[in-house]
SEMARFI-216453 format. One record per residue (C-alpha): residue in one letter; x, y, z; residue number from 1. Coordinates in Angstrom, 1 decimal, decimal comma. Layout:
BEGIN
  type       u       v       w  seq
     A       X       Y       Z  NUM
...
REM end
This chain:
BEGIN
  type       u       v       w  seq
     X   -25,2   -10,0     4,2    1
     X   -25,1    -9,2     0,7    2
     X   -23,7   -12,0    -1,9    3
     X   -22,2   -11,2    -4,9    4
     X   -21,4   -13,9    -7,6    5
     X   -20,3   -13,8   -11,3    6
     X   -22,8   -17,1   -11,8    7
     X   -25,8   -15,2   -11,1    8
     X   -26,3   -17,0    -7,8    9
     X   -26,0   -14,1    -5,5   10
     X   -27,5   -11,0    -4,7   11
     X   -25,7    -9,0    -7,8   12
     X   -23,2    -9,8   -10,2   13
     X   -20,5    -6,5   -10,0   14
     X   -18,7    -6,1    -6,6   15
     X   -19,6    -1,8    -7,2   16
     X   -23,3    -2,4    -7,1   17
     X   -23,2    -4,6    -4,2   18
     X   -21,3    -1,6    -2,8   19
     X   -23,7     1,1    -4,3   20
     X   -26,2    -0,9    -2,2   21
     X   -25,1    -1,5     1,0   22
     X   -25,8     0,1     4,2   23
     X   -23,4     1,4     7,5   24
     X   -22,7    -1,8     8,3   25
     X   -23,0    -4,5     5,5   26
     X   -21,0    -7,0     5,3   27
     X   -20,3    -8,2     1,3   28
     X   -19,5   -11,8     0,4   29
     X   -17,8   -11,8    -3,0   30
     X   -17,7   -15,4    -4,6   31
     X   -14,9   -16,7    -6,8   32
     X   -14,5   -15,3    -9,7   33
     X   -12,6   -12,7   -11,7   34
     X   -14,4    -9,3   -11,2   35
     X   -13,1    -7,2   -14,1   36
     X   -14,4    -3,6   -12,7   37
     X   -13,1    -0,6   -10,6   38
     X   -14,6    -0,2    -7,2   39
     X   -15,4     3,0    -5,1   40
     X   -16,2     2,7    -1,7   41
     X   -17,5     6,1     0,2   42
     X   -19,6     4,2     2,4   43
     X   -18,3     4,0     6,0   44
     X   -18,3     0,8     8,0   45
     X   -18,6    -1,7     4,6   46
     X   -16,6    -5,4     4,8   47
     X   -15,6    -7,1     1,8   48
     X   -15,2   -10,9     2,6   49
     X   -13,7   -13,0    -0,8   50
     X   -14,3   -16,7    -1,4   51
     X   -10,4   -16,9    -1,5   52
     X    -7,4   -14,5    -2,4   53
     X    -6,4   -16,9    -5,0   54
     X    -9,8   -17,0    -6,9   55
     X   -11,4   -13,9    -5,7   56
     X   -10,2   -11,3    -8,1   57
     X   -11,0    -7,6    -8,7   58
     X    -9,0    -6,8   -11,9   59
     X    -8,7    -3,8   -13,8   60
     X    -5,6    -2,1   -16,2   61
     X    -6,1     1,8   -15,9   62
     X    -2,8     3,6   -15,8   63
     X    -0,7     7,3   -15,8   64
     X     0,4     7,6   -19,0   65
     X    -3,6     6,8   -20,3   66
     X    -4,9     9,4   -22,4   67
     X    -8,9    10,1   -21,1   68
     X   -12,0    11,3   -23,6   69
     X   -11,2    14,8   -22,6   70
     X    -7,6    14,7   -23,9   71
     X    -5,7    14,5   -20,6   72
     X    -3,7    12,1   -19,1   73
     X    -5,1     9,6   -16,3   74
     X    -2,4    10,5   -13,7   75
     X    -1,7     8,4   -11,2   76
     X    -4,3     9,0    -8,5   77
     X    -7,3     7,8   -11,1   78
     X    -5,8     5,1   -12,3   79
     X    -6,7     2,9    -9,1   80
     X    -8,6    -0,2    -9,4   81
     X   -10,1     0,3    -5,9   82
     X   -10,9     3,5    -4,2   83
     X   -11,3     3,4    -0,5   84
     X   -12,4     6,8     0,8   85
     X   -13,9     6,2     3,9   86
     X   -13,7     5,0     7,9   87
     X   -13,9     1,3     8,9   88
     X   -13,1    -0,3     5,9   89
     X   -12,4    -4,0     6,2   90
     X   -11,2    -6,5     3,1   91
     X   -10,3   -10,3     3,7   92
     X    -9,6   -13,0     0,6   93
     X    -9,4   -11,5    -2,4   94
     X    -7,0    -9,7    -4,9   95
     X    -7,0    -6,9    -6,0   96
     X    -4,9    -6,3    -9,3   97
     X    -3,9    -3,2   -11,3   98
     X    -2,6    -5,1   -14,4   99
     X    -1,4    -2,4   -16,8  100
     X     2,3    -3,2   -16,5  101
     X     5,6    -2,0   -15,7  102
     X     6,1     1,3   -15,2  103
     X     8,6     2,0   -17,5  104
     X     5,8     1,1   -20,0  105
     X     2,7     2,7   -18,5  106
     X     3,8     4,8   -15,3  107
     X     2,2     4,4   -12,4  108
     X    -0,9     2,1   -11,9  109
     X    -2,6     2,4    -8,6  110
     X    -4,2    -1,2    -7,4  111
     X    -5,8     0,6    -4,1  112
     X    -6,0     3,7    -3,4  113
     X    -7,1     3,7     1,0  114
     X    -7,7     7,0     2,4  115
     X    -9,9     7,3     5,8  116
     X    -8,9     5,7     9,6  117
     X    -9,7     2,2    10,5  118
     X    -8,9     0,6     6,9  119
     X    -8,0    -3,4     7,4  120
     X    -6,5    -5,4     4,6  121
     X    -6,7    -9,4     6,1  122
     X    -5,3   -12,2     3,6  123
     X    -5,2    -9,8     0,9  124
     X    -3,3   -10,1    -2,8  125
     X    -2,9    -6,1    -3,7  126
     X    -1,0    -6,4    -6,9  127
     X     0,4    -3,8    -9,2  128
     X     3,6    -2,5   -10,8  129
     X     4,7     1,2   -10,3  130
     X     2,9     2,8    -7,1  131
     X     0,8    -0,4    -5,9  132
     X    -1,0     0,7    -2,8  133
     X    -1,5     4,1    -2,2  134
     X    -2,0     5,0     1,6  135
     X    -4,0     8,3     1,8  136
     X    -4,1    11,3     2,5  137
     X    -1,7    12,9    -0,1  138
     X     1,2    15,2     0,7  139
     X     0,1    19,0     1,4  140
     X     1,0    20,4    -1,7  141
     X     1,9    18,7    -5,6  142
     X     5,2    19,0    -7,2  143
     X     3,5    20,0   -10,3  144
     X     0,1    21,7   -10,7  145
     X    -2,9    18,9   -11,4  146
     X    -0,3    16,1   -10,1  147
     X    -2,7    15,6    -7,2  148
     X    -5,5    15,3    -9,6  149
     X    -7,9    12,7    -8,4  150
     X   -11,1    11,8    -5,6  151
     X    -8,9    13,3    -2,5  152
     X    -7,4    16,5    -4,4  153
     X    -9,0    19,1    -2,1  154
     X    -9,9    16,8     0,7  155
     X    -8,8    17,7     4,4  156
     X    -5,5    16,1     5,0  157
     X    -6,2    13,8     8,1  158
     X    -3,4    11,1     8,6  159
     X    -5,7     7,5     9,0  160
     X    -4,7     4,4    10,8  161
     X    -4,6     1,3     8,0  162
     X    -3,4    -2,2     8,7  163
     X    -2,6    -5,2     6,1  164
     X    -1,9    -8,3     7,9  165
     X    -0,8   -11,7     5,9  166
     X    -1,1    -9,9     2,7  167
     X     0,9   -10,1    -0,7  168
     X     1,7    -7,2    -2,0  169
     X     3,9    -6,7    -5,2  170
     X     5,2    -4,3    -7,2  171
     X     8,3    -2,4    -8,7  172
     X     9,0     1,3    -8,4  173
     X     7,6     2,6    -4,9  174
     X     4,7     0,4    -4,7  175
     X     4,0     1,2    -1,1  176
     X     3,4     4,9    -1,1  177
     X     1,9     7,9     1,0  178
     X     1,2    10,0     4,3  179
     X    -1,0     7,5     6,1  180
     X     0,5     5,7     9,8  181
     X    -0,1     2,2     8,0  182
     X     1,2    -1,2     9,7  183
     X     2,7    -4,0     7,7  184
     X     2,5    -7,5     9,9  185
     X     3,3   -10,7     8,9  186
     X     3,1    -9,9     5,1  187
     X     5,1   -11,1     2,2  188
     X     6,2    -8,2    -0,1  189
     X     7,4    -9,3    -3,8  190
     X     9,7    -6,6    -5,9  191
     X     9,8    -7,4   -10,0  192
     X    13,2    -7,5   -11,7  193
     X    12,8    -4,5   -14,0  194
     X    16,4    -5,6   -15,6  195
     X    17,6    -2,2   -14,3  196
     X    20,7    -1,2   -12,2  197
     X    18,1     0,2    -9,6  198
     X    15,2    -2,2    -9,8  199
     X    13,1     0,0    -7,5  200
     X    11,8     0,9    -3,7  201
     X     9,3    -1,1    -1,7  202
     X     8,4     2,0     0,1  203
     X     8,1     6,0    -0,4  204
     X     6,5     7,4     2,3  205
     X     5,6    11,5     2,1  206
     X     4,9    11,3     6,6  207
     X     3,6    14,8     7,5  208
     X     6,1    16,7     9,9  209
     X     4,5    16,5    12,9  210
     X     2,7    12,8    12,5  211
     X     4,5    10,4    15,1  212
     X     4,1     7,2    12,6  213
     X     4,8     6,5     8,7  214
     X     5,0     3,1     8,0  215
     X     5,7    -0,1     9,8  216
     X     6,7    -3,3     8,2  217
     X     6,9    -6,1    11,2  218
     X     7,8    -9,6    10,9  219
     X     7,5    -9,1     6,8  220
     X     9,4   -11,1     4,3  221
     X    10,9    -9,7     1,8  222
     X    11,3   -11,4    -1,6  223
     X    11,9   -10,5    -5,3  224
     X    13,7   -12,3    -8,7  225
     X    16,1    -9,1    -8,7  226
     X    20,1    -9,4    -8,9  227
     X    21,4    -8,8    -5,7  228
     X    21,7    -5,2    -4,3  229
     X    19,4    -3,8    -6,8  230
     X    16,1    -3,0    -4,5  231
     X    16,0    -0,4    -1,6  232
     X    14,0    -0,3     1,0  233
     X    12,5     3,2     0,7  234
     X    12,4     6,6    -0,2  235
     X    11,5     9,7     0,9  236
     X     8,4    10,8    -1,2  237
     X     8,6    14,0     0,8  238
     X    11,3    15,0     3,0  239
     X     9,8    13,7     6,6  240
     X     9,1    10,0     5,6  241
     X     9,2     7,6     8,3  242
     X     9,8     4,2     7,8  243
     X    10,5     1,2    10,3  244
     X    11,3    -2,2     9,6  245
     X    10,9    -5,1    12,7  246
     X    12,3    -8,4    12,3  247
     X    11,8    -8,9     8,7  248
     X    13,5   -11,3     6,4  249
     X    15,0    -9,6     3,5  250
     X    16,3   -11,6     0,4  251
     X    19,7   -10,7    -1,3  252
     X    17,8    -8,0    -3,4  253
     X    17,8    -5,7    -0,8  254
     X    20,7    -2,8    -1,2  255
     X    23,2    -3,1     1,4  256
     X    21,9     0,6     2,5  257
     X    18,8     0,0     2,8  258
     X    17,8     3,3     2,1  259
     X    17,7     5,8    -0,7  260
     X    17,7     9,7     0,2  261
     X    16,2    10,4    -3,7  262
     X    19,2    13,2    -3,9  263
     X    16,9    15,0    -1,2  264
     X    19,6    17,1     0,8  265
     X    17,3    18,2     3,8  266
     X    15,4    14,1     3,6  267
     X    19,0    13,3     4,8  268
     X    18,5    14,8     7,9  269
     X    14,3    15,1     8,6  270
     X    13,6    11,5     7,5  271
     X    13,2     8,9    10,2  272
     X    14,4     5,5     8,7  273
     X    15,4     2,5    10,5  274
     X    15,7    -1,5    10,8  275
     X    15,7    -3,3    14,0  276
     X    16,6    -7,0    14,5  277
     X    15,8    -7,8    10,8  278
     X    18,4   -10,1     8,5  279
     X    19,1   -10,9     4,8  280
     X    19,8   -14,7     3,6  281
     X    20,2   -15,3     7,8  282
     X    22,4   -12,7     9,1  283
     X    21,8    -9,5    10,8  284
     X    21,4    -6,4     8,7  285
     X    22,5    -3,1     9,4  286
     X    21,9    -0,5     6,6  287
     X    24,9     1,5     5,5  288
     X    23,2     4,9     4,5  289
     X    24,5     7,1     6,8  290
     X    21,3     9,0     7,1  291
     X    19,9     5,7     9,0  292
     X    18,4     5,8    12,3  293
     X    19,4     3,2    15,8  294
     X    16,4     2,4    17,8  295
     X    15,8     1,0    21,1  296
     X    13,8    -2,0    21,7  297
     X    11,4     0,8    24,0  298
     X    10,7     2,3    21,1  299
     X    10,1    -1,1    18,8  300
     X     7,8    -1,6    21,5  301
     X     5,9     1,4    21,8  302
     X     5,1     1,1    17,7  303
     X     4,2    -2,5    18,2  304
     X     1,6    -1,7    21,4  305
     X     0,4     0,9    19,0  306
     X     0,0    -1,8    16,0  307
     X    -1,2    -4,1    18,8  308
     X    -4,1    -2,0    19,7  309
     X    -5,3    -0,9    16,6  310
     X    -5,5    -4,2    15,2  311
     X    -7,8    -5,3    18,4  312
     X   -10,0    -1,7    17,5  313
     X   -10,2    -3,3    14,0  314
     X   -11,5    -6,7    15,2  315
     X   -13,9    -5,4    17,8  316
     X   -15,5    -3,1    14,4  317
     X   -15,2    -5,6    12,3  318
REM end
């Protein structure tokens, strides 16, 4: 096992050359500390075990709107503060922070960025503003040209398997974003009063067509400072998002429709979105958007075998 500490009691003192170091298989010990850094793991097979979430920090303030050496802008997809491109990556107790700001200020500033299968987020703090936790691979093609510009640009669009359990994870304006079949369970999910009519979207999902999962949110809670009505639950990033939320706890912030269709005409039909057996301040919630799917408990259970299994995949690589 390789330790690192900020005291100079470990093995190294920066999380990225404990990474830069490690083998298929290394497990990383990360004392407390406030790690002011970005991290890139390509390594496959890597765990990153923190003292504590509360005191085991990885902190950095990169953001969209950031004008690099060269003259360009960051862009969101390298302004992350860490980079997970690779299989079997596991993180337990620790933060990790994008602290530029509110997006209206900076844009969108990526905390993680987790492309590859097999990525587990255990007792995890991922916090960020606008576009918190990115969930790889990216849609097949960019709005505009460079918008993809980042470490997955060109890469091979496979759709990986991620799971954060017991995690907090704020943010603002989509702040759980991308194409990746990701499981939420048991986490708590924080969105920031932005002081705005719309204060933003937990989720914007960009599913791939023929993908059978987007995201999952089970047994979640849901909580913000926001005026009532003024946060929705998703989006479609592109038009085939799928997005299912199982017996969750929203707070009064939550829009009565639950969903937004982002003015996207054919979203309203190719989008799966749904809630099943969730409630806000204690009673039942049905979202009003019309576009909103009904689902059977068979298929609540199906997703939740699925969830099931992966997580015991997860704990037998771990």
């Amino acid at each position: 096992m390789i330790t690192v500490s900020k005291n100079n009691d470990g093995d190294f003192s920066s999380i990225q050359a404990a990474v830069d170091a490690a083998q298929d298989g290394e497990k990383i010990f990360v004392k407390s500390g406030c790690y002011k850094e970005r991290v890139e793991i390509t390594t496959a097979n890597i765990t990153i075990v923190g003292e504590d979430a509360e005191s085991t920090i990885l902190e950095n303030n990169y953001y969209a709107r950031m004008i690099m050496p060269d003259g360009e802008k960051r862009g969101t997809f390298r302004s992350y503060t860490m980079l997970i491109n690779s299989n079997n990556f596991t993180c337990k107790n620790m933060t990790i922070m994008n602290s530029a700001g509110f997006g209206s200020e900076v844009g969108q500033a990526v905390a993680v960025y987790a492309e590859g299968d097999g990525i587990f987020f255990e007792d995890c703090g991922l916090i960020g503003h606008q576009d918190t936790l990115f969930t790889g691979p990216l849609p097949e093609q960019e709005y505009e040209k460079g918008g993809f510009r980042g470490p997955t640009e060109f890469a091979e669009r496979v759709q990986g398997r991620q799971l954060y359990r017991r995690c907090y994870i704020s943010g603002e304006v989509d702040f759980i974003f991308g194409s990746a079949e990701a499981y939420f369970d048991d986490c708590d999910i924080f969105s920031y009063n932005c002081n705005k009519e719309v204060n933003g979207y937990v989720t914007a999902a960009s599913t791939y067509k023929d993908w059978e999962v987007g995201y999952v949110f089970n047994n979640c809670r849901l909580i913000s400072d926001c005026p009532e009505n003024t946060v929705y639950l998703g989006r479609p990033w592109r038009d085939y998002a799928k997005t299912v939320f199982i017996g969750c706890d929203f707070g009064a912030h939550i829009h009565g429709d639950g969903f937004h269709d982002w003015n996207k005409e054919n979203a309203r039909e190719a989008a799966f979105y749904a809630v099943y057996n969730c409630k806000k301040n204690g009673a039942e919630f049905i979202p009003s958007a019309p576009f909103a799917k009904t689902v059977s408990e068979e298929y609540v259970n199906k997703l939740l075998q699925r969830m099931n299994a992966l997580s015991d995949e997860l704990s037998i690589s771990e």
